[in-house]
N, C-alpha and C positions, 0 to 999 in steps of 0.2 A: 789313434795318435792325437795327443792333445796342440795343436799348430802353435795356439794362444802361450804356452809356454817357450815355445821359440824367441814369442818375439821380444824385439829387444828393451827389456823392464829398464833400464835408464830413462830410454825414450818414453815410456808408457806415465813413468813417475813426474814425469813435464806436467801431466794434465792436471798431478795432485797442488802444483806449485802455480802454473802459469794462471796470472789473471783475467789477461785477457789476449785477443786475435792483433793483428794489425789490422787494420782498417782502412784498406785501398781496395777502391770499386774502380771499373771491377776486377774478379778476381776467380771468377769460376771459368768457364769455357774461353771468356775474351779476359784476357790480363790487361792491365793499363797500359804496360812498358810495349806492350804487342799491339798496342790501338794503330799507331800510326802504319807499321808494315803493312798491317789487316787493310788498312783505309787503300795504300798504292795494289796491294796485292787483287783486293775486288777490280781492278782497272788493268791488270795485267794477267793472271792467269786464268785459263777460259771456262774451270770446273767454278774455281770460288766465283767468278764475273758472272755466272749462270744461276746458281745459289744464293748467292746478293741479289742481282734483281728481283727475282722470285720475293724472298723475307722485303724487299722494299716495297714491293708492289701490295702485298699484302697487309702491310703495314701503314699504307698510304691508305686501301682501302678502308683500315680501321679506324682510322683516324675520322674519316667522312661520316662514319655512322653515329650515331647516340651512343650512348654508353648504358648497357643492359645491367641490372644486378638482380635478378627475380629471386622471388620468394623459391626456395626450391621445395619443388612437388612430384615432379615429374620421376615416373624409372627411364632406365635405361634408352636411351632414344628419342625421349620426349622433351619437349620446348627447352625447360628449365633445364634439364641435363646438357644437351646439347648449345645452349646458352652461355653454359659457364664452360664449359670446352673451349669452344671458339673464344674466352675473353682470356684466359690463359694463356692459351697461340696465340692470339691477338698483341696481348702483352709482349711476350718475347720477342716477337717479329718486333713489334715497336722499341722493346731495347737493342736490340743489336742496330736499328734504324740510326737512333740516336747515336749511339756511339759510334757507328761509321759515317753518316753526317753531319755531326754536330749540332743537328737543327733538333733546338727544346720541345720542338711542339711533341715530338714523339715521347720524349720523358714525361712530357705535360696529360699526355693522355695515360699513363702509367700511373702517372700522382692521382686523377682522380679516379679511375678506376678504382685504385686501392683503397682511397680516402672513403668511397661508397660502400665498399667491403666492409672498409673497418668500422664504419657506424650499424652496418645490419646485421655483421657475423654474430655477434651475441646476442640476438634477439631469438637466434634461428632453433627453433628446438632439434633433437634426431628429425633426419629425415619422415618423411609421413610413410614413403612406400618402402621402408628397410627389406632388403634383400631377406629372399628367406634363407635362413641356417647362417647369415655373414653378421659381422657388426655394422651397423650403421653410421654412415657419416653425415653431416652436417650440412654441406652444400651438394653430395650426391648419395643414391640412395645404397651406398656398400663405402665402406671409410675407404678402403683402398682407392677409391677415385677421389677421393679429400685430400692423400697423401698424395700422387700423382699430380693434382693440380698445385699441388706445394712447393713438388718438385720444380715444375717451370715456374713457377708465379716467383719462386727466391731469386731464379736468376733474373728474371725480368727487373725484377726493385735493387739487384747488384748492379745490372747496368746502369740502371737511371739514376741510382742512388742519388751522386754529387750533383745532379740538376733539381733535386727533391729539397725543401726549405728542412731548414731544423725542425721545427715547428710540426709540418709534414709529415716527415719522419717520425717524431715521438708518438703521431697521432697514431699512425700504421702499426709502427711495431707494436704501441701498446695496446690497439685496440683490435687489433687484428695478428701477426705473430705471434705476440704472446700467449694470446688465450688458446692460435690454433697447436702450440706447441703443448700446453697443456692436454689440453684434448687429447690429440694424437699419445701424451707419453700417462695421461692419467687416466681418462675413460676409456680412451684403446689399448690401454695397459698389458689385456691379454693378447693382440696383436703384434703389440712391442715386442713383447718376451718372445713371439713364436722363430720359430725355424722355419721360415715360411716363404713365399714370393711377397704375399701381401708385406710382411712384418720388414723384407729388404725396402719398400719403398717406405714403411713407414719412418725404419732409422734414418736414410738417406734423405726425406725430408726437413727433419728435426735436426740431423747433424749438418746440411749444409745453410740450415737456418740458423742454426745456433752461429757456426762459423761465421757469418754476415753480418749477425744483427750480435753480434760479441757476447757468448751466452757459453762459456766454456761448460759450464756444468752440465748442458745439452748436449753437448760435444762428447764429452765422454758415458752420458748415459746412452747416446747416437753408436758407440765403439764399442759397451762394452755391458748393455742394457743396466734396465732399469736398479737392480746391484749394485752397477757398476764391477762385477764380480768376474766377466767375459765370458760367464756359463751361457748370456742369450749376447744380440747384438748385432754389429753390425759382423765381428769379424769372427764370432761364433759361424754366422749364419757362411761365410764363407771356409770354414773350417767344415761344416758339416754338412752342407747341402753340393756340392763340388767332390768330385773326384780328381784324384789325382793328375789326370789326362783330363778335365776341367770339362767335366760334361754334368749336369744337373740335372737332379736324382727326378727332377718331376718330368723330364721328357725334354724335345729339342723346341717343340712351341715354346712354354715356358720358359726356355733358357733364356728364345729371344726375349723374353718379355721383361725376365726380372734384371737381362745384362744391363740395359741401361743404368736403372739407379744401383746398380754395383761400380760400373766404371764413373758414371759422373761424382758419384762419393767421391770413389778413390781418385779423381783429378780436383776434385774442393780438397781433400785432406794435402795431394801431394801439394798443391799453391800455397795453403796455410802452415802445414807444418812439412815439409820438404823432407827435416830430418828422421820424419817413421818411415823413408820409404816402401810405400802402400804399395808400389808396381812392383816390388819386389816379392811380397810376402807371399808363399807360399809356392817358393821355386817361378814367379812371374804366372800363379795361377789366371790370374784374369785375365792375362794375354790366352793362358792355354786355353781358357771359355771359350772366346770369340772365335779362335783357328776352330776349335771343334764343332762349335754351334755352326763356322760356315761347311764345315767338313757334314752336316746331319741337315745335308738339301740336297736337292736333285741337280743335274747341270743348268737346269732352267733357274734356279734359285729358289725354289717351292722349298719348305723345310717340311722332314720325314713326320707325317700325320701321326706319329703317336700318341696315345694317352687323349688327356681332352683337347684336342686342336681343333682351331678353327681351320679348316681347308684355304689354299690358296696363299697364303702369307709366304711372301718372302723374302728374302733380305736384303731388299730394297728397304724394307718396314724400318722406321726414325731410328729404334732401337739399335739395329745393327749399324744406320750411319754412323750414330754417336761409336759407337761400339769397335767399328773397324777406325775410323779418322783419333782417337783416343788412340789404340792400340798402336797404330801406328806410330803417333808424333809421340807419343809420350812412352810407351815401353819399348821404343824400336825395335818393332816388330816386323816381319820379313814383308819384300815389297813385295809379295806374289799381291799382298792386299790391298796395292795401290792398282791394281786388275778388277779388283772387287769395288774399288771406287767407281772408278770409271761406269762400271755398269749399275750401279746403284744411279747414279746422272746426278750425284748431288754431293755436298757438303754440308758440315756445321760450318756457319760464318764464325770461326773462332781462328783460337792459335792454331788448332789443330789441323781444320780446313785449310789453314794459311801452310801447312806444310805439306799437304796430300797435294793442291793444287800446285805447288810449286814444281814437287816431284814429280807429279806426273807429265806436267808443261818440260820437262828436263829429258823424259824419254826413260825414268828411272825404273820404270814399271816389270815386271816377270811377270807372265801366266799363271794364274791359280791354279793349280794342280789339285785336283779330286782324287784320294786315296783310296785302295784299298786298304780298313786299318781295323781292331779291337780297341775299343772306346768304352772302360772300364768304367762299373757304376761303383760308388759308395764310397765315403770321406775316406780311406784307407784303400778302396781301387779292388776291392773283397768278396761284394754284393756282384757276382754275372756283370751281362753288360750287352753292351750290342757289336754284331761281326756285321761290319760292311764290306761288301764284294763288289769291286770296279770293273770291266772294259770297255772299250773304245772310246772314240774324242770324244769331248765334251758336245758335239754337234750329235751325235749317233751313241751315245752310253747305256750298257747295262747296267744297272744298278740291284744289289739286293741287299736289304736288310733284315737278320734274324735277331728277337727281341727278348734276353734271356738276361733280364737286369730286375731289380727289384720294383716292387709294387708302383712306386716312383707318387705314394702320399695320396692325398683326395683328388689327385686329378690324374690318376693312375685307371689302365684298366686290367681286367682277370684275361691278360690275355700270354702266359707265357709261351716260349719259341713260336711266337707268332713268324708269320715270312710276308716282307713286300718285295714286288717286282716291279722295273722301271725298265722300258727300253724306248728307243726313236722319239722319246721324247712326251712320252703319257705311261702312265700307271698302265699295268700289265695286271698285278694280285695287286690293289690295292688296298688302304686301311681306311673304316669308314670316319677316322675323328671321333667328332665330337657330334652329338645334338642339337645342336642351338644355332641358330638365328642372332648371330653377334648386333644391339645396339636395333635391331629390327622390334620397335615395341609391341605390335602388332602380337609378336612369337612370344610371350611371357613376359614381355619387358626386354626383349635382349637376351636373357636369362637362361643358363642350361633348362630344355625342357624336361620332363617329364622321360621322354623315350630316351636319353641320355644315360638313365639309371638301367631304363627296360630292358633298353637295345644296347645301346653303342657301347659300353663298360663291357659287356657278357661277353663269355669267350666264343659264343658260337659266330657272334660281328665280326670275327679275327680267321683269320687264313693260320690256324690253330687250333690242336687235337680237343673238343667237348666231349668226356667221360658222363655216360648215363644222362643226357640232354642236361646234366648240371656245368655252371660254371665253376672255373676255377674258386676255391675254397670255398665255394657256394657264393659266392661275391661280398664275403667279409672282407673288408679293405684292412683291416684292422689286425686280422690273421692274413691276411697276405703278408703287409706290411712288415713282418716276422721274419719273412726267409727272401730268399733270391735265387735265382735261376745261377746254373754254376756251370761257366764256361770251359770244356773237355779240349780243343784246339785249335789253334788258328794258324791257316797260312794261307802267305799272296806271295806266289812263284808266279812266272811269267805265262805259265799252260794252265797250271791247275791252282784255282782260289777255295778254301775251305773253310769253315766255318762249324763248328761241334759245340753240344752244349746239351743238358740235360738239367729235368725237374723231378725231383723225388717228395713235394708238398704238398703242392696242389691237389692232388686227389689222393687221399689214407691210402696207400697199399698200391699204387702204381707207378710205376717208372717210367719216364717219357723221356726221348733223347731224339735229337734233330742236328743232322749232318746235312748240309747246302754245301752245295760246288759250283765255280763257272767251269767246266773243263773247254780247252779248244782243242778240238782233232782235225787234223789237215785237210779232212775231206768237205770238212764247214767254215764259211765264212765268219762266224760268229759263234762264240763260246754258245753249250747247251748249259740252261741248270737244273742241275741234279737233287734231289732231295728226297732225305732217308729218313722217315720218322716212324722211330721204332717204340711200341709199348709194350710193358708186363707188368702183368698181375697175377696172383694166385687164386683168385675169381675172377670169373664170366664178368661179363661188362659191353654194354653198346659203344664203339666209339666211330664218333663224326671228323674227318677230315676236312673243314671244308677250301675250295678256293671261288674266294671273292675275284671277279672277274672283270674289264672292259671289254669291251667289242660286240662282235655276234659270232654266235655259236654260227658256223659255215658245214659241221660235219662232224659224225660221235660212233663211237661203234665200243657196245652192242648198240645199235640200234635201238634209238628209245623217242615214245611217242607221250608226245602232253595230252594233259588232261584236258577236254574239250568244253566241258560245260560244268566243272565242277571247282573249286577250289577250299582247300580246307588247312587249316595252320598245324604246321609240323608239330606242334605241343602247345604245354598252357603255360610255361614260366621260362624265365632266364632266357629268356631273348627268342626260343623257340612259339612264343605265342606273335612273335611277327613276323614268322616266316610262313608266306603259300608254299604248297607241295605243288609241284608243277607235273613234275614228273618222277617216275621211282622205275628203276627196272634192275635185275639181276644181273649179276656179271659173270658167266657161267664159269671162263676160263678166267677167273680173278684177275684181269687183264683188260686191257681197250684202252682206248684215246682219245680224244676232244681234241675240234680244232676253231681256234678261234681268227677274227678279223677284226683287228685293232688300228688304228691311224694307215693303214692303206699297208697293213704288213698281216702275216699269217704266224698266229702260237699254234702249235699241236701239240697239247701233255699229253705223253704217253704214263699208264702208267699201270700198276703190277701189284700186287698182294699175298701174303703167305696162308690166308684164311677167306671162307666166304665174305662177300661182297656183293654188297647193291652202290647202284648208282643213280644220286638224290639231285634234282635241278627244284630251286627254289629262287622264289625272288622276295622280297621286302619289302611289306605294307600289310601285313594282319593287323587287325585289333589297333590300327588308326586312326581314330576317328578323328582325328586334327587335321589331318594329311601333316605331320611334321616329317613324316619320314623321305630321304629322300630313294630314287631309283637302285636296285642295286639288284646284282643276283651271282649266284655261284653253283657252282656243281659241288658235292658233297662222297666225298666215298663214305661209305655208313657200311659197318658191319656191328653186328645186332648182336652177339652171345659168342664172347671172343675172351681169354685171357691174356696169350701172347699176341701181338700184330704188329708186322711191318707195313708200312706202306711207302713206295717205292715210284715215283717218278720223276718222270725228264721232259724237262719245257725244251722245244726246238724253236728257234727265230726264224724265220724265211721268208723267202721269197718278195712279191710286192702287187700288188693293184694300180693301175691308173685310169680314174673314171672319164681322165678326156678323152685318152688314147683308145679308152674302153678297153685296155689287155691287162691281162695274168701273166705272170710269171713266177716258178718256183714256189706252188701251190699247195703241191706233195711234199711231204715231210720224205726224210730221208732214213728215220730211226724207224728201226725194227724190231720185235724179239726181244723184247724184255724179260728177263729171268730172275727169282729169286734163286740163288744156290743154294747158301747157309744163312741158317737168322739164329742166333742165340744172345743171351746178355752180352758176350765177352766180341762175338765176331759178327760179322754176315758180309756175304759177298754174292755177287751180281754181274750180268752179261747182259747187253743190246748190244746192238748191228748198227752202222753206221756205213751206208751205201755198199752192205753185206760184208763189209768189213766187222769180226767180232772183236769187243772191248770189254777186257775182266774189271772187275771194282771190288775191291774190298778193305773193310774196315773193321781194325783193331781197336776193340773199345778202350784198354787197358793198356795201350801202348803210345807212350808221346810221342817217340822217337819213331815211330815205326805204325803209326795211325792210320794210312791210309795208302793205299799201292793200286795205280791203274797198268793193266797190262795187255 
């Protein structure tokens, strides 16, 4: 669906006509007519009076120091890099400074900051240490960080504008905006035009610069790319990288990343031109981003490590401030997100902040509710998608997410119906991310390493089926990118949560389908999950299950003993050259369990097969000679010369440890007697025991209405 042709062509035909912006500074996050509530509001409500200090304090420190403009040389992390970071934040803090105190000196250090830019920015050739495989920017070594510093630095010279001389001025924009808007729309031209994360900060750059420094004609190449045609752009880029239910196609790290210069565009467009209503377009998709983005984290606020993530980020991170404080005051968006304030501990000192803190000082707040929901991928909602499964409060939550959505572009991994598991409040089956060392120059410069290609991409790094020790499509991004995982059914009933989904791509001539459950039966405290991952082929085939694990292994049966003095790497490619073989032993009765010890609680999977089976314990660090890799290890069902195969198990949650008390309790798992009944393409059904109570399962492939029956 083309969205661009919705929108309303009257409005659109303004840009062919109008000459130029109005020109009230400022006019992005802090409006002029809102200066003075902003100024009483930091003195009266106690989130913005917490967030002001903060920006003032750091903004006084700035002020004290010299004013830095280095030749830039540096990658990622180093002097030069991290130099121009800090003068950007620097800057901003010091506008908002000025305009909630009035006092010039803070504009005064804005003025020459710029003025020192604008006499060396054109001296500066491409960076020296350009990113390998990226475009190169100007003041850092990947353009993406040239448009990001754009981003803040326009609103910093909006605030300070009217304390800034004519004179001043003319010097900045001419000898610095202008040339960096060239750049960004002429040398980064193949950036501009992309569908991309980088290509959102770059329009949003250039469009909220244009907007400020009255440069209409950047405004609409910012809207509707370099055409002007609205095939690339700004509002291309959110026609096609967005789904319907507003989740982005490259994963929930990236979502948080590129939300920012999506929503602060869309708040420069809605101040300057009111009349395209931007929070509206696309059914109020931008709103649906942010709910979703906060919907794809843990109750902790960690966001779901898919694809290439940096571990640990969460939405606490700037992006999601701007992002929920936006959403809120400006799309009137539900106040469960004034809950998400609160715990984020901060605000934008803006209009926005000025509404979050008010409402929250009012008592206006609801609880953010954590879904169980299907969060469909691709610009028409088309492309699979991910099934999240919910229980318990937010203090004590299971969480699982199954990963049956498209490639999700270069920062995608070959990892379809991947499974994580969350409970009491740490990874359970965790996802290992990403490679890299973020901004650590020591590690490549920051830079995804090397083992990011090896390892972390490959499907075997994934709690997800590896046919023939290859990865999914052999790790063509390019042929992934082609197809999607195709979601079979979803439901969140109050017993039973499920999740269904299958891949007919990834590997020529195999069928893979993956069915996850929380079920709760009276006789447990806490839902078990269940997971059915069924393959066929019409050839033989090795295939690896594995699960990525925390804790310590406490207990496994059959019985299996490590290798004592030997270690050797499960294979030579696709991620199997960094795995040791620890241990390898037969599973006579296609059956056994593991039990694990995680955060002072006990997992025991049980679990079951319709063909022979070994059972593979392996951990991560072959062929590293960096040490980039970090700790990690999983158990593997592996059956070696198989066409059809089920595999069949069930996580139990129990019991507890306490090392002061030094006691156990609720050690022994309670599940018994795992059976496969029937397995075929269309059906299969299944029995355990549950404190010798028997429980039937079974699943109709072919049947919506009628998919799954526990008895």
């Amino acid at each position: 669906m083309n969205y661009l042709k919705k929108w309303v062509w009257g409005a659109i035909c303004l840009f062919l006509t109008l000459p130029s912006f109005s020109q009230e500074h400022p006019s992005i996050m802090l409006s002029k007519q809102n200066t003075e509530a902003l100024r009483k509001g930091v003195q009266t409500y106690p989130l913005l009076k917490k967030s002001w200090k903060k920006v003032k304090s750091d903004a006084d420190k700035a002020i004290l120091e010299s004013i830095e403009v280095p030749v830039p040389k540096d990658a990622g992390g180093g002097r030069s890099h991290e130099q121009h970071k800090k003068n950007y934040i620097s800057m901003l803090n010091c506008g908002i400074a000025y305009q909630i105190s009035g006092e010039k000196k803070y504009a005064a250090y804005i003025e020459q900051m710029l003025l020192k830019y604008a006499a060396e920015y054109q001296k500066w050739p491409l960076h020296p240490k350009r990113k390998e495989g990226h475009q190169g920017g100007r003041i850092f070594w990947q353009s993406l960080n040239d448009f990001v510093w754009q981003v803040y630095t326009i609103q910093a010279y909006d605030l300070a504008h009217d304390a800034i001389s004519a004179g001043n001025r003319k010097t900045i924009e001419s000898g610095l905006f202008e040339p960096i808007l060239k750049f960004f729309t002429v040398d980064c031209a193949e950036t501009f035009n992309k569908i991309h994360n980088h290509a959102t900060w770059d329009v949003a750059a250039v469009g909220m610069t244009g907007y400020v420094i009255n440069k209409p004609d950047y405004v609409q190449m910012a809207l509707k790319g370099s055409a002007k045609d609205g095939k690339t752009g700004y509002l291309a880029q959110i026609d096609q990288l967005f789904s319907p239910d507003g989740y982005y196609t490259e994963g929930p790290y990236y979502q948080r990343y590129a939300l920012l210069p999506f929503v602060i565009f869309a708040k420069t467009i809605n101040n300057y031109q009111p009349e395209l209503k931007i929070f509206q377009y696309r059914d109020q998709l931008l709103s649906k981003a942010i709910q979703t983005s906060l919907q794809l984290t843990y109750t902790d606020g960690t966001f779901f490590p898919i694809n290439d993530a940096v571990k640990g980020k969460t939405y606490e991170s700037s992006e999601l401030v701007y992002g929920v404080d936006i959403a809120y005051a400006d799309i009137k968006a539900s106040a469960e997100l004034l809950d998400i304030a609160e715990k984020q501990g901060e605000v934008v000192v803006s209009d926005a902040g000025l509404k979050i803190a008010k409402d929250l000082s009012e008592g206006k707040s609801k609880p953010f509710v954590y879904q169980s929901q299907l969060i469909k991928d691709g610009a028409s909602g088309n492309e699979g998608g991910l099934g999240i499964l919910r229980s318990g409060s937010n203090e004590d939550q299971q969480a699982v997410l199954i990963k049956a959505a498209s490639q999700g572009m270069g920062h995608g991994h070959f990892d379809r119906l991947n499974l994580l598991y969350y409970d009491n409040g740490v990874e359970v089956f965790p996802d290992y991310g990403s490679a890299r060392f973020i901004n650590i120059e020591s590690k490549k410069g920051g830079d995804y390493l090397p083992e990011n290609k090896t390892w972390a991409k490959q499907t075997i790094a994934h709690n997800t089926l590896t046919v023939d020790q290859t990865s999914n499509f052999k790790a063509n991004a390019d042929l992934a990118q082609q197809s999607s995982g195709q979601v079979s059914y979803f439901k969140a009933d109050k017993d039973l949560q499920v999740f269904s989904a299958r891949e007919s791509n990834a590997y020529p001539g195999v069928e893979m389908s993956r069915t996850t459950a929380l079920l709760k039966v009276k006789e447990l405290k806490k839902p078990l999950l269940i997971d059915i991952f069924r393959v066929n082929s019409e050839k033989a085939h090795q295939y690896d299950l594995p699960f990525w694990y925390k804790g310590n292994l406490v207990d496994v049966a059959p019985k299996i003993r490590n290798y004592t003095d030997q270690l050797k790497p499960l294979g030579s490619k696709y991620g199997y050259e960094h795995l040791w073989l620890n241990a390898e032993q037969a599973v006579p009765e296609k059956s056994g369990y593991l039990s694990i010890l995680n955060n002072k609680r006990f997992y025991t999977v049980h679990f079951a097969t319709n063909a022979p089976l070994n059972l593979k314990f392996v951990s991560l660090g072959a062929n590293d000679p960096d040490s980039n890799l970090l700790e990690s290890k999983a158990f593997l069902l592996s059956s070696s010369d198989s066409k059809d195969q089920l595999f069949f198990s069930i996580t139990e949650s129990h019991g507890q440890t306490n090392s002061v008390s030094e006691t156990t309790t609720g050690a022994n798992s309670m599940i018994s007697d795992l059976k496969i009944i029937t397995s075929d393409p269309n059906q299969a059904s299944f029995s355990f025991k549950v404190k010798g109570k028997t429980y039937q399962y079974q699943i109709n492939y072919n049947s919506k209405e009628n998919f799954i029956k526990i008895n």
